[in-house]
C-alpha positions in Angstrom: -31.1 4.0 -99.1 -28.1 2.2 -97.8 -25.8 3.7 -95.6 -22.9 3.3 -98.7 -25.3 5.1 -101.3 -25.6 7.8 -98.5 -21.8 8.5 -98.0 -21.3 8.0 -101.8 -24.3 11.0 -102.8 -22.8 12.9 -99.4 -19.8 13.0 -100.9 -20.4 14.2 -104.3 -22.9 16.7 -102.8 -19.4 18.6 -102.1 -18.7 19.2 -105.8 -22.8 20.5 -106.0 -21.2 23.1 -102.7 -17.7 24.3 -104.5 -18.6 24.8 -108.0 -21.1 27.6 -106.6 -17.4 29.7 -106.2 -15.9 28.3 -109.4 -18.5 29.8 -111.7 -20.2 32.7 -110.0 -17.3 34.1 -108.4 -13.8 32.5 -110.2 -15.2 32.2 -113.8 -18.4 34.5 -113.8 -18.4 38.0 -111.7 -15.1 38.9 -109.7 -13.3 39.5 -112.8 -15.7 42.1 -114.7 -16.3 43.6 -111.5 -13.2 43.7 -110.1 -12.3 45.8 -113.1 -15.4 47.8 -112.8 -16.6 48.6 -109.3 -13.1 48.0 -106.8 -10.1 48.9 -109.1 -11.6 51.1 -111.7 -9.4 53.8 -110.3 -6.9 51.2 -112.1 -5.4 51.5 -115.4 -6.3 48.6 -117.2 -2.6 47.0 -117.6 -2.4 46.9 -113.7 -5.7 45.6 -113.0 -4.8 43.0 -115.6 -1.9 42.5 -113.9 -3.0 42.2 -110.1 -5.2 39.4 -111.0 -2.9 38.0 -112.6 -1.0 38.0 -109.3 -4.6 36.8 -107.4 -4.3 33.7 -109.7 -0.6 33.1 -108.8 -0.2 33.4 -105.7 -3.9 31.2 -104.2 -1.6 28.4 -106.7 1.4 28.4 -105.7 0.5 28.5 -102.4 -2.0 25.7 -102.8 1.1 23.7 -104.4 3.4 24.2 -101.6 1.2 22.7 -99.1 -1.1 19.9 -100.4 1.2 17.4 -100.7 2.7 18.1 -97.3 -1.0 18.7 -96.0 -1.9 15.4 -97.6 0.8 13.3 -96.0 -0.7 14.4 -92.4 -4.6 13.9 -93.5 -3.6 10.7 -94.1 -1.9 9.6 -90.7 -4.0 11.6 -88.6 -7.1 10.8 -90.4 -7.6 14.9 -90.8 -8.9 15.3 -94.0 -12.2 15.8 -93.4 -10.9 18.5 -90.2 -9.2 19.7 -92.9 -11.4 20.1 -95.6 -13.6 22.0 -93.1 -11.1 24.5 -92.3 -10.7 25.3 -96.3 -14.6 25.3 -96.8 -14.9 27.7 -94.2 -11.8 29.6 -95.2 -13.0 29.9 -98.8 -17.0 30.2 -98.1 -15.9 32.7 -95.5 -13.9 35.1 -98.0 -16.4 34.8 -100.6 -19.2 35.7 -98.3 -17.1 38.5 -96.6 -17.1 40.4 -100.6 -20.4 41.0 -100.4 -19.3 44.1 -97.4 -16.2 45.4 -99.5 -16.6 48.8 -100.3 -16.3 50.8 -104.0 -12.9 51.6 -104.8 -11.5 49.2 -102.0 -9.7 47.1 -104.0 -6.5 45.5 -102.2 -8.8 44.4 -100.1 -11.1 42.6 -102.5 -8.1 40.9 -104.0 -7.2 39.5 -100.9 -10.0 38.0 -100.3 -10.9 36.9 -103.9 -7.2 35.4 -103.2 -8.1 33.5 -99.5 -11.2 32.0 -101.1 -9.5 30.3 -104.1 -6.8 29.5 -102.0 -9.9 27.5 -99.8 -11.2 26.2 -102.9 -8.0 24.6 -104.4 -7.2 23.8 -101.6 -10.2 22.1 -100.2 -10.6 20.1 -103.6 -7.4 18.1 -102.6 -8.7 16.8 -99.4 -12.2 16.0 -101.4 -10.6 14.4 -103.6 -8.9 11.9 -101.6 -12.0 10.8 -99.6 -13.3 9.3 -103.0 -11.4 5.6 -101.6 -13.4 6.0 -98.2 -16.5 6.2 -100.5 -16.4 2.9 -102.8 -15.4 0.1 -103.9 -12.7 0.5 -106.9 -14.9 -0.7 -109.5 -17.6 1.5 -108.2 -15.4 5.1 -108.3 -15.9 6.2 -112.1 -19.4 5.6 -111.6 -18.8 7.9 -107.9 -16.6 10.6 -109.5 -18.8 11.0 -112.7 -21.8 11.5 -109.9 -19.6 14.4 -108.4 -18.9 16.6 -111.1 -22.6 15.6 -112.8 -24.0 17.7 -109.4 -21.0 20.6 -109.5 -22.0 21.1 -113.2 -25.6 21.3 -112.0 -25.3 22.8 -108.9 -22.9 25.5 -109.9 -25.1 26.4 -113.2 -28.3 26.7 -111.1 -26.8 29.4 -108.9 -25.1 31.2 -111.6 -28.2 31.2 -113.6 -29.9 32.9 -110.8 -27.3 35.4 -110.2 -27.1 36.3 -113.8 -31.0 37.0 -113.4 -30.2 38.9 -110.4 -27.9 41.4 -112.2 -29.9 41.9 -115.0 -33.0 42.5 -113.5 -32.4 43.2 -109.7 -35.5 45.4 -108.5 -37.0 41.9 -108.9 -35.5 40.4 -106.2 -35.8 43.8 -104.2 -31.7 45.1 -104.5 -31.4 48.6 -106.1 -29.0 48.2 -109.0 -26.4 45.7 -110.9 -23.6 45.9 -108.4 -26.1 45.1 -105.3 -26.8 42.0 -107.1 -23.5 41.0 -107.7 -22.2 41.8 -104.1 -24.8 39.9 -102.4 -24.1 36.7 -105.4 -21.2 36.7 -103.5 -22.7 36.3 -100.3 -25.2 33.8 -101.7 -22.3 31.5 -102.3 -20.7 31.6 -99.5 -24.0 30.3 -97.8 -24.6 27.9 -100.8 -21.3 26.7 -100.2 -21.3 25.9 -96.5 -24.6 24.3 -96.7 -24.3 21.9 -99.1 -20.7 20.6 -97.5 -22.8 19.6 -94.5 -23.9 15.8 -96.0 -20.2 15.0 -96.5 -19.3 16.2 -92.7 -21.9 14.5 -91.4 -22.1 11.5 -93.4 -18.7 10.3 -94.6 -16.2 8.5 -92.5 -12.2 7.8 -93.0 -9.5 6.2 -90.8 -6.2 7.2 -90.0 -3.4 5.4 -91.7 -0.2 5.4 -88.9 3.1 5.1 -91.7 5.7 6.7 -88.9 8.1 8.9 -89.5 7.7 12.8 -89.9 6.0 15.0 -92.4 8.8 15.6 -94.1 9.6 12.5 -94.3 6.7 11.1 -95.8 6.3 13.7 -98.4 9.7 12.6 -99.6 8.7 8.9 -99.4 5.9 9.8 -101.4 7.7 11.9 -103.9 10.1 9.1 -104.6 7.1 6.5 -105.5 6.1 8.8 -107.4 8.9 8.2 -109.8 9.3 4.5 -109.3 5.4 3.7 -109.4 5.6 3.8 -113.6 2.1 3.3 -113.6 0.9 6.9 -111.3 4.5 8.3 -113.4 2.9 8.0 -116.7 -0.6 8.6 -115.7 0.5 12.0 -113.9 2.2 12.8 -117.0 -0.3 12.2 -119.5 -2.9 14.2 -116.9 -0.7 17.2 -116.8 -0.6 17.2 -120.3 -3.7 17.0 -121.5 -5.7 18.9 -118.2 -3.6 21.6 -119.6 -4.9 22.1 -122.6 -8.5 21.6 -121.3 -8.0 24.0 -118.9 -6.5 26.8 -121.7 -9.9 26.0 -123.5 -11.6 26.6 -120.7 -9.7 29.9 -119.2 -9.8 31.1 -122.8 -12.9 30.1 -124.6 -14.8 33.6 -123.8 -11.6 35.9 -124.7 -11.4 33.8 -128.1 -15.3 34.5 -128.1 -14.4 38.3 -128.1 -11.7 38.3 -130.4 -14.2 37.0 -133.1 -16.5 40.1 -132.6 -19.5 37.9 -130.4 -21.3 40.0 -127.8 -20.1 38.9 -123.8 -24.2 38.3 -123.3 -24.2 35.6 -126.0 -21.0 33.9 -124.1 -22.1 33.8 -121.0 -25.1 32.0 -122.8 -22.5 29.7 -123.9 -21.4 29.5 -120.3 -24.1 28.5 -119.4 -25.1 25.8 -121.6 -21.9 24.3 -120.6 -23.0 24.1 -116.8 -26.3 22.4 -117.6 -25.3 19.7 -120.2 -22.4 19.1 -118.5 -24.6 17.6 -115.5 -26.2 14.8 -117.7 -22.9 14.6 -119.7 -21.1 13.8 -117.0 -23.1 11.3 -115.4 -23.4 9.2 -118.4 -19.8 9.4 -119.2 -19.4 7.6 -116.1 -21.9 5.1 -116.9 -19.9 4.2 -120.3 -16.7 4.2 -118.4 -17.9 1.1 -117.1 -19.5 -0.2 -119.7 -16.4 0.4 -122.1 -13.5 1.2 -119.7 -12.0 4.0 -118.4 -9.2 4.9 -120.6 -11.3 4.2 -123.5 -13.4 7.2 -122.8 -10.8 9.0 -121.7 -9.5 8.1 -125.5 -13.1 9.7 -126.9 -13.0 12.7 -124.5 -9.0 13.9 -125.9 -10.7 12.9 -129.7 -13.4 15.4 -129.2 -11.3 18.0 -127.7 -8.9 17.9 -130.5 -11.6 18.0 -133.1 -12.9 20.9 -131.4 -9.5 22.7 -131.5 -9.6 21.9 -135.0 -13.1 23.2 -135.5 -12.0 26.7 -133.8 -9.4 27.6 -136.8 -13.0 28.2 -138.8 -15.4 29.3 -136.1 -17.2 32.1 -137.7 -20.6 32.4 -136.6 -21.9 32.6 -132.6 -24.1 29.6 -133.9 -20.9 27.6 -134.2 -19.8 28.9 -131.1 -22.6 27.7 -129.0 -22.4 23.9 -130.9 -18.7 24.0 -130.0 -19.6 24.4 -126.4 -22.4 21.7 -126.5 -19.5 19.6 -127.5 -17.5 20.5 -124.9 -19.9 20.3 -122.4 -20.3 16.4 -123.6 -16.8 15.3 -122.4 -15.6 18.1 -120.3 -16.8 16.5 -116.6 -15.9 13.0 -118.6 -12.5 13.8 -118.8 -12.3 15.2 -115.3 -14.6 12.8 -113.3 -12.5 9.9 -115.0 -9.0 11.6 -114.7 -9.9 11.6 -110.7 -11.3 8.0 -110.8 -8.7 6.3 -112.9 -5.8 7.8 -110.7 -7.8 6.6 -107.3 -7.2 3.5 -108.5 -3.4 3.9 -109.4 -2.2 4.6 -105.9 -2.5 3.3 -102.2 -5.5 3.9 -100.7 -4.3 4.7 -97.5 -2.2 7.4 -98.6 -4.5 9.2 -101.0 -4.6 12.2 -99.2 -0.6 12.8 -100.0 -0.8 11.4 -103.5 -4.1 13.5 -104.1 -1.8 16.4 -103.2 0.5 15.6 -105.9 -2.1 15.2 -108.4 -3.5 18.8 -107.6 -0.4 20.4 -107.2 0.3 19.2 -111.3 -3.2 20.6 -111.7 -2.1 24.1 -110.5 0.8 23.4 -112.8 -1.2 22.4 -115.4 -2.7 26.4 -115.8 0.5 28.0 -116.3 2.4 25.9 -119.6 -1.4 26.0 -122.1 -1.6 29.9 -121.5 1.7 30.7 -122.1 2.4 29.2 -125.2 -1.0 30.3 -126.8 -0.2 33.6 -125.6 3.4 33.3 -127.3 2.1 32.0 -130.2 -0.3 34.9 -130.5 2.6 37.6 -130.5 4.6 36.0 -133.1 2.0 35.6 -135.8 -1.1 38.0 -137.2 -3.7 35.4 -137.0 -5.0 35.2 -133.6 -6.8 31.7 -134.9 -3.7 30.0 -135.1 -2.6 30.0 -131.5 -5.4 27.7 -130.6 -3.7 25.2 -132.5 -1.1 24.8 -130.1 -3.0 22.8 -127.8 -3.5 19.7 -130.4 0.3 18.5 -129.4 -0.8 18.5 -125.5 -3.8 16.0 -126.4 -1.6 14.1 -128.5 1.6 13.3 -126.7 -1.2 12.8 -123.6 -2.9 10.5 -125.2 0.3 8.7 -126.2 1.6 8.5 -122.2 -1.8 7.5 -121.1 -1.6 4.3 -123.3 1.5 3.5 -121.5 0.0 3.6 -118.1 -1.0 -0.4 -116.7 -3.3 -0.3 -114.2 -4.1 -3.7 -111.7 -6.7 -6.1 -112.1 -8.7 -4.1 -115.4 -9.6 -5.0 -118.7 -9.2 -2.2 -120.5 -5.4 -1.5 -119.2 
């Protein structure tokens, strides 16, 4: 193997690392159990309402210092320092859940909240070492690669901690909430271990601009706006991240609302986690076969179809073929959202524009929710909010074709 294939596969490793805390913990068991085993004392409205504040407060921190972050990554050469520090910030709080006691809820939220703030957080830095990886024409393939092992590595793991809970005097724990509690010390393990390839493999330089950090995050904010090419792109990409990420956050509540039991959507879950790994590696593949913004195109087509399927979703059959087809373009769209922007901006500064790009992704869970959540209060048929979205993947699509990127045909 050469010593570029080696940094390229220790990188992506990462995304195998995280994901472990995006779907066991984030997506799979802190909610239910948060509800059930640390706040139950809770009415349900302030439950609902504390992890609300969870989810707000890990982004808005995480959006008030990655780009500033970024900016000194890049002229100290820190990112991978600093990607350590939020591994082991967010592996560290994950693993720590597994000692929280019944009923001791504050302090499982504050922890729940340290660990996503490590995992947003994190994700920036890892994002930005993609340039220090490969060649331009070589990062869809790189990025695809990356979310290809998350989807895989992350599903395997939550496969094995949904066996745990259901039958947990297998593995030698005495009941449900044993199994979940050590899931979330499993992860924490999972996720420091399989970071080790990147730390030990990949390598980045510092990038001296001058000036202070201040300074450079307003340097950077101001190309932001003159670059039209990153303007457009980041515009389109908040857009239409946005309404994958709704679909995403609300797939499993639209699930319930339709009468289908939780087991049959965590099935679903699942079967998003494990096509998305070959999904995502051949979307990468095509990318450069057929161009990047092409399949970008194909993955905003399928999502809209999709939304359009939900209106008549009726049966849990339908339900599981609308995630297949989800699962088909959902790493696509991400893997080639990261890629395609790589090559939009100046290498040498990635870790700063990277912040930018995540900070719009933090943005880009607050406008989806809200205005299916509007939508829902004004009219009586909860299958009409998910209609809303279709506008997001239009109007992206439409900024995305404006976007001219350097030196490629499909631009």
């Amino acid at each position: 193997m050469t010593t570029d294939r080696r940094r390229q596969i220790a990188w992506a490793f990462y995304d195998w690392a995280n994901s472990a805390f995006a779907t066991t913990v984030m997506a799979g068991f802190f909610p239910l159990f948060f509800a059930q085993y640390w706040a139950g004392s809770l009415a349900e409205g302030e439950r609902t309402f504390w992890l609300g504040v969870a989810s707000s407060v890990s982004s808005i921190v995480v959006m008030l210092i990655a780009p500033l972050l970024g900016g000194l990554a890049d002229r100290k050469g820190l990112k991978k320092r600093l990607l350590f520090v939020s591994t082991l910030l967010g592996a560290g709080a994950s693993a720590a859940l597994y000692g929280v006691a019944q009923g001791h809820w504050l302090l499982a939220l504050l922890l729940f909240t340290l660990g996503a703030i490590g995992y947003f957080a994190g994700t920036s830095f890892y994002d930005s070492l993609i340039v220090s990886v490969g060649r331009p024409q070589e990062l869809d393939r790189i990025s695809a690669l990356g979310y290809g092992l998350g989807y895989l590595g992350g599903g395997l793991l939550f496969a094995l901690n949904v066996f745990m809970f259901q039958s947990p005097q297998t593995f030698g724990l005495a009941d449900g909430a044993s199994a979940v509690l050590t899931s979330f010390l499993m992860v924490g393990i999972w996720w420091m271990l399989f970071s080790l390839p990147l730390f030990r493999y990949v390598r980045e330089q510092a990038s001296p601009t001058g000036g202070s950090d201040w300074h450079e995050l307003a340097r950077t904010f101001r190309d932001v706006l003159t670059m039209k090419p990153v303007l457009f792109f980041l515009a389109a990409y908040w857009l239409y991240i946005d309404a994958v990420d709704t679909i995403i956050r609300m797939a499993v509540d639209y699930g319930v609302k339709l009468g289908f039991e939780p087991g049959a959507l965590i099935k679903a879950l699942l079967l998003v986690q494990f096509l998305g790994f070959p999904a995502a590696i051949v979307y990468g593949w095509l990318a450069q076969r057929f161009g990047t913004r092409r399949m970008i195109y194909v993955a905003l087509a399928i999502y809209g179809g999709v939304t359009l399927w939900s209106y008549t979703l009726d049966t849990i059959a339908e339900f599981y073929a609308m995630a297949a087809a989800i699962a088909l373009v959902q790493g696509g769209v991400q893997s080639l959202s990261r890629s395609y922007y790589a090559r939009l901006i100046p290498a040498e500064r990635s870790g700063q524009f990277f912040g930018f790009y995540n900070m719009l992704g933090k943005f880009a869970a607050v406008l989806g929710p809200i205005v299916v959540g509007q939508t829902a209060l004004m009219v009586d048929n909860q299958r009409i909010p998910i209609l809303t979205l279709l506008p997001f993947f239009v109007i992206g699509g439409w900024l995305l074709s404006r976007v001219q990127e350097p030196g490629r045909a499909d631009a």
